[in-house]
Structure formats: structure tokens, C-alpha cells
N, C-alpha and C positions, 0 to 999 in steps of 0.2 A: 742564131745557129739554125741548120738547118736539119732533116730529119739521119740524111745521109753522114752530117759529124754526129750527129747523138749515137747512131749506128756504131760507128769507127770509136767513141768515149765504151759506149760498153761493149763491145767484141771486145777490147784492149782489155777493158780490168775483167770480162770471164776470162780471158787467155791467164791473165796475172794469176788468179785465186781458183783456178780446174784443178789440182790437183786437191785442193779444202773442199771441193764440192762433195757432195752426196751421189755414189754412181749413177742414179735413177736421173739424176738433174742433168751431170753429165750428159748422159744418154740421151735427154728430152734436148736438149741445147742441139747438141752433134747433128741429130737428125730433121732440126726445125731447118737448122742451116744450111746443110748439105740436101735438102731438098728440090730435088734436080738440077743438084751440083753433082751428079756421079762421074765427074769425072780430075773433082778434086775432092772424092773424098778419101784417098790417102793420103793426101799432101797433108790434109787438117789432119789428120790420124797419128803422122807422124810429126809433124811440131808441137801437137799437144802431147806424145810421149816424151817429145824428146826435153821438153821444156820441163813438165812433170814428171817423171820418173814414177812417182806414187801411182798415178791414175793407169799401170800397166795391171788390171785386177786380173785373177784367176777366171778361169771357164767359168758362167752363172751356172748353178745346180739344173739338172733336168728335170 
């Protein structure tokens, strides 16, 4: 295997287990990934809502 299927085994099971995640991890994931991807970063936004339902959290406190 090469590094690009190891990629594609775990993207796959964080997509499965994002909404068990911790928001903070979430968050660290989302943004490792989407790093100078801005122009998919709603697409990811919205299939990890739409998949998780849980992961839609409230505003973070100020």
C-alpha cells in the first residue's frame, strides 16, 4: 500500500467516528485538511454535518 491508500483508510473511518470525536480534535482535523483547500472548505463542512448531525455545536464562548 501506498501512502495515498493509507490517506483515503483513515479520512474514511475519521468521516465514520466525527461526530464521537472531541470538538477540539475535530477542529484540529478540519483545518489540517482544509489547508489551502478554501475552496472546499464547505463542501467538507457540510457532509460532515450532514453525516453527523451531533457535530453541529453551539457558538464557542467568548
Amino acid at each position: 500500500m501506498n501512502d495515498k491508500r493509507f490517506a483515503e483508510l483513515l479520512g474514511n473511518a475519521a468521516i465514520s467516528v466525527w461526530g464521537d470525536m472531541p470538538r477540539d480534535i475535530q477542529e484540529a482535523l478540519f483545518e489540517t485538511a482544509m489547508r489551502g483547500q478554501d475552496d472546499l472548505r464547505l463542501q467538507l463542512a457540510k457532509l460532515l454535518h450532514d453525516r453527523n448531525p451531533r457535530t453541529q455545536h453551539p457558538p464557542r464562548p467568548v
